[in-house]
C-alpha positions in Angstrom: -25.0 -143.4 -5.4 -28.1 -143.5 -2.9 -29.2 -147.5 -3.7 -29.9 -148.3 -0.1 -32.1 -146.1 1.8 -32.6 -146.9 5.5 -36.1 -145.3 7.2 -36.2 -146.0 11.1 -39.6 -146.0 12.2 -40.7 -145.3 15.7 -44.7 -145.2 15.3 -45.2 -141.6 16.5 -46.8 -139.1 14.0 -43.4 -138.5 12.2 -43.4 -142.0 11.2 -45.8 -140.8 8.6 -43.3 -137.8 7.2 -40.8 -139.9 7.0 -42.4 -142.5 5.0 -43.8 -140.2 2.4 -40.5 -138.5 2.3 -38.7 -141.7 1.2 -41.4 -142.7 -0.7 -41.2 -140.0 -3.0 -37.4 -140.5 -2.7 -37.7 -144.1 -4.1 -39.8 -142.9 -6.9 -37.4 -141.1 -8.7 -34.1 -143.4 -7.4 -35.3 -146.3 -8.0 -33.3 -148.1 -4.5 -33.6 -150.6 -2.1 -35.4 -149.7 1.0 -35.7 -150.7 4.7 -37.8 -150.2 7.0 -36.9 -150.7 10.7 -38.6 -150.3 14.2 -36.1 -151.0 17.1 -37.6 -152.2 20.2 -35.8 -150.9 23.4 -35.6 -153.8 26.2 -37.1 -153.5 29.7 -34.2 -152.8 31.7 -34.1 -150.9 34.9 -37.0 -153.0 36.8 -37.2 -151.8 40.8 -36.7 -155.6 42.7 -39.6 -154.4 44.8 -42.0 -153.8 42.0 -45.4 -156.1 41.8 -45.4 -159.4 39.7 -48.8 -157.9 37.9 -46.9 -154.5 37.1 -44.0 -156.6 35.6 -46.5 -158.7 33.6 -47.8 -155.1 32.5 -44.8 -154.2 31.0 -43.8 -157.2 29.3 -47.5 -156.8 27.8 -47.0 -153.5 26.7 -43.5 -154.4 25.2 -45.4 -157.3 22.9 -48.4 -154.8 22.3 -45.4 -152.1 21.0 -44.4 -155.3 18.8 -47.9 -156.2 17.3 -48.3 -152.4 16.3 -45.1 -152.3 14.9 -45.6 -155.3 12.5 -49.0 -154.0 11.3 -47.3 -150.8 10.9 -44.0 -151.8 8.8 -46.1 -154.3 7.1 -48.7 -151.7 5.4 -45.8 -149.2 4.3 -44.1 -152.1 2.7 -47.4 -152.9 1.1 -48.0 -150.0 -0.5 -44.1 -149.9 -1.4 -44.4 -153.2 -3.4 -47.7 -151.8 -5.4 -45.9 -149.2 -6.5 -42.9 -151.5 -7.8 -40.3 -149.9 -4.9 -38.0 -152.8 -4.0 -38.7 -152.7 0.3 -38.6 -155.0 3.3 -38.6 -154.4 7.2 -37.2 -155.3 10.3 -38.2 -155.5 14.1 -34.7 -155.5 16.1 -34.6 -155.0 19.9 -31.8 -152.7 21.3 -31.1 -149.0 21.9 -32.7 -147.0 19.3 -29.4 -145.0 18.2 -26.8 -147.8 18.1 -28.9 -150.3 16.4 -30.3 -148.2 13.6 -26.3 -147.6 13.4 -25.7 -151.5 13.2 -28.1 -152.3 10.7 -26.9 -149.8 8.5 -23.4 -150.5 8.9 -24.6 -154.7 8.1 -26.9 -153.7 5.4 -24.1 -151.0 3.7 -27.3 -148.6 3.6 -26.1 -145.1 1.7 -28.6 -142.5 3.1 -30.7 -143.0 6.5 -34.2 -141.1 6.7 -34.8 -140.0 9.9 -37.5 -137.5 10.8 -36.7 -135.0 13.6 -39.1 -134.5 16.5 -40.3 -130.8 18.4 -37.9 -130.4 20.3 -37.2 -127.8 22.8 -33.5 -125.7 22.6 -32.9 -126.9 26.4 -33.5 -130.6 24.9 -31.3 -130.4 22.5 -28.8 -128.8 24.6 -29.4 -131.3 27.0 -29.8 -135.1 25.4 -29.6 -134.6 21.7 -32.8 -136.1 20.0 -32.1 -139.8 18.2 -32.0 -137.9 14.5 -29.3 -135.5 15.7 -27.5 -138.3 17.1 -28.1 -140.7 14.5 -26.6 -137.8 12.1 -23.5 -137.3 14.2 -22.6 -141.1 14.9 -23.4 -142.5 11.4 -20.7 -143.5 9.1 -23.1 -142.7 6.3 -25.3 -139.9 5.1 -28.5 -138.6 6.6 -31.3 -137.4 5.7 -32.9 -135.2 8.9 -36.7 -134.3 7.7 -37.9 -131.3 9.2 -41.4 -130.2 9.9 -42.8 -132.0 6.6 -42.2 -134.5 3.9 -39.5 -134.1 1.4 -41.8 -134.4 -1.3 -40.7 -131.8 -4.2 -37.0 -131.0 -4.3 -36.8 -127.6 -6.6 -34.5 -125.8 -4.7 -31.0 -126.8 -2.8 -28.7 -125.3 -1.2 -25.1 -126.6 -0.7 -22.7 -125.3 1.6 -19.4 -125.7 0.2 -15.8 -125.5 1.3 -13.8 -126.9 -0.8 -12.7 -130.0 1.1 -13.3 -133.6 0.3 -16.4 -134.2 1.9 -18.1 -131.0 0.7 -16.9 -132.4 -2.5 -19.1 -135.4 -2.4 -21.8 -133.1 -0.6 -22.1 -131.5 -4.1 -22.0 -134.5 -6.0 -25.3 -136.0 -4.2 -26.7 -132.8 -4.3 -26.3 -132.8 -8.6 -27.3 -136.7 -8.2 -30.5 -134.9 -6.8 -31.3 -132.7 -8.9 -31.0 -134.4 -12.0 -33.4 -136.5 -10.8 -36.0 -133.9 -9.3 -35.4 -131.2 -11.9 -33.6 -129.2 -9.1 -32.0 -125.9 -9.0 -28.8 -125.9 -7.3 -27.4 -122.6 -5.0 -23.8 -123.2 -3.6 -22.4 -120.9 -1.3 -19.3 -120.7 0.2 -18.6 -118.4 3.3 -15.3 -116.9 4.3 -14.2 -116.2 7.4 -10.4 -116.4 7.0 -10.0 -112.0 6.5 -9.3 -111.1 10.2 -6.5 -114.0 10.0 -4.5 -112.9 7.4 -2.1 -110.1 8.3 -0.9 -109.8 4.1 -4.0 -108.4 2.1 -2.2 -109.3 -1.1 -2.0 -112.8 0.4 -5.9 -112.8 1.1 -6.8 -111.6 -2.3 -5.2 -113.9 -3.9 -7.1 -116.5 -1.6 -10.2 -114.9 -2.5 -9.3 -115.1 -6.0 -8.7 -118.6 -6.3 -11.7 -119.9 -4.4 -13.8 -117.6 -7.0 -12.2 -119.6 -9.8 -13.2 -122.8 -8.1 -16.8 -121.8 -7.8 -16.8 -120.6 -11.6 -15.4 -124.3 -11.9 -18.7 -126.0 -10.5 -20.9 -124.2 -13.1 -18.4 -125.3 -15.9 -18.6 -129.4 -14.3 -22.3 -129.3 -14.3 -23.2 -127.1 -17.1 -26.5 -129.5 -17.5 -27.6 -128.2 -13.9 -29.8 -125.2 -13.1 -26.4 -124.3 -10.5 -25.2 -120.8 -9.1 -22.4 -119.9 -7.1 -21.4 -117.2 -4.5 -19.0 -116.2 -1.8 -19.8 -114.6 0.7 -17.8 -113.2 3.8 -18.8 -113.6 8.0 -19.6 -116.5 10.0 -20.5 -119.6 8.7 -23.5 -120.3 10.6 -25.1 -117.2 10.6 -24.8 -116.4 7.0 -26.3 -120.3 5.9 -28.5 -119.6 8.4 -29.2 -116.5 7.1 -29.7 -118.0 3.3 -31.5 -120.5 4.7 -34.5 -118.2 5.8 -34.1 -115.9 3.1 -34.7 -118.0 -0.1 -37.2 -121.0 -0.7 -35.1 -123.9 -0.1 -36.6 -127.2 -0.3 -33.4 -128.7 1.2 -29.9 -128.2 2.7 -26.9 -130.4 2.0 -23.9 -130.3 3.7 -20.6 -132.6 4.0 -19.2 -134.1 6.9 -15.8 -136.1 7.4 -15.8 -139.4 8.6 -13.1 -139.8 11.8 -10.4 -141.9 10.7 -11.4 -145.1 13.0 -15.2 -145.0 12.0 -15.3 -144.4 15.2 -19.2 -143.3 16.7 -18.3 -140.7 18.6 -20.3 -137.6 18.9 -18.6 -134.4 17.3 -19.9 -131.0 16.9 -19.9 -129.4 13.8 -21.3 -126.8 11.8 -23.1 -129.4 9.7 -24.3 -130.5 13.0 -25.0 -126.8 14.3 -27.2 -126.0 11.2 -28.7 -129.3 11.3 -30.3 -128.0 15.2 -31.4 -124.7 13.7 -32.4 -125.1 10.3 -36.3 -125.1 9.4 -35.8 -127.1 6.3 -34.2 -130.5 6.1 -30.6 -130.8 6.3 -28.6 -133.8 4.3 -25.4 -134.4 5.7 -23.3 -135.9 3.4 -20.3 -138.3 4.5 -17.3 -138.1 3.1 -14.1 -139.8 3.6 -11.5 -139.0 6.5 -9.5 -135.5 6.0 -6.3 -134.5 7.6 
């Protein structure tokens, strides 16, 4: 399910919580993993600007290179002494769409990609390369938040009963039976204030409870609760979120129908900004 893991490095002091995320990762899943350091071209050069100050950059640029290699080269090192299959690359492009082409050329399942401090304005703003990376890929990602993903005892799934949250649950079980984990998966309705027939809505309510009750029955070998709860999506993950001790978050996302890497906003995407632990979004297949 997760055979190809995908860790972008960038060779700030994140680097170094991403590669002990997915090196615990690869301990218990056994994949394939790549490295990758994308070097961004010097583009954008003033035509009045010194030959010395152009030299400068074009210095710097190979100087980024050099530190790269020595970089990727000791992670995969230490990989390959501890039997993890691993290899890396040194591409040059923009950062977002060529992590994006690799994995799309090297059929990777799950990217790693640490987040960076970022302010609410930035965000708002630009969108850091791990929100976008999570947003634009075609296939699941891993956003590591604050520290490593080291331990996984406790997840939490957000579940709605489509496709894609489908699948969410499935990697989240693929997890923990790896990790020992404990599964929570919640399912919030906010579909009340739209029905006019409360007889209608029960009935609703009713059905999705039987569907939870389902899960537990499927995976009756997993430490796995269910609940429904009632308000707004976001606030009440949120909400679980910050009241339990998650070690991480996994949530589904559809694919659009063309593959198509275009920015949407989502919940997924909206918990993804806010949450304090790491979020997995989980692609699934395109829904109508």
């Amino acid at each position: 399910m997760l055979d190809k893991l995908l860790l972008p490095i960038d060779l700030t002091e994140s680097s170094e919580i991403g590669f002990k995320t997915v090196e615990s990762l690869s301990k218990k899943l056994n994949p394939e993993l790549f490295l990758l350091y994308v070097l961004e071209p010097i583009k954008d050069i003033p035509f009045d600007i010194f030959e010395e100050e152009i030299q400068h950059l074009h210095d710097l640029k190979y100087k980024l290179k050099e530190e790269a290699e020595k970089t990727l080269s000791r992670y995969v090192e230490i990989l390959i002494s501890e039997n993890i299959k691993s290899s890396y690359s040194i591409v040059e492009g923009d950062e977002v769409e060529s992590i994006l082409d690799f994995t799309q050329k090297n059929k990777i399942d799950l990217i790693v990609i640490p987040a960076h401090k970022k302010t609410k304005v930035e965000y708002k703003a630009l969108g850091s390369v791990s929100l976008r990376v999570a947003s634009k890929a075609t296939s699941s990602v891993l956003v590591v938040k604050q520290k490593p993903v080291l331990d996984i005892k406790n997840i939490l799934v957000n579940y709605d009963f489509l496709p894609s949250s489908i699948k969410a649950l499935e990697k989240a079980v693929y997890l923990a039976k790896n990790f020992g984990s404990s599964i929570k998966v919640i399912h919030v309705d906010n579909d009340e204030h739209y029905t006019h027939f409360k007889s209608v809505y029960q009935k609703v309510i009713e059905k999705k409870l039987k569907l939870l009750e389902e899960i537990k029955e499927r995976y009756k070998n997993i430490d796995i609760s269910t609940t429904l709860i009632k308000g707004n999506p976001k606030e009440e993950i949120l909400k679980e979120i910050h009241s339990n001790g998650y070690d991480l978050v996994v949530m589904g996302k559809r694919n659009p129908v063309n593959k198509s890497r275009i920015f949407i906003g989502s919940l997924a995407l909206e918990i993804l900004r806010e949450s304090p632990i790491s979020v997995l979004i989980s692609r699934g297949e395109y829904e109508e």
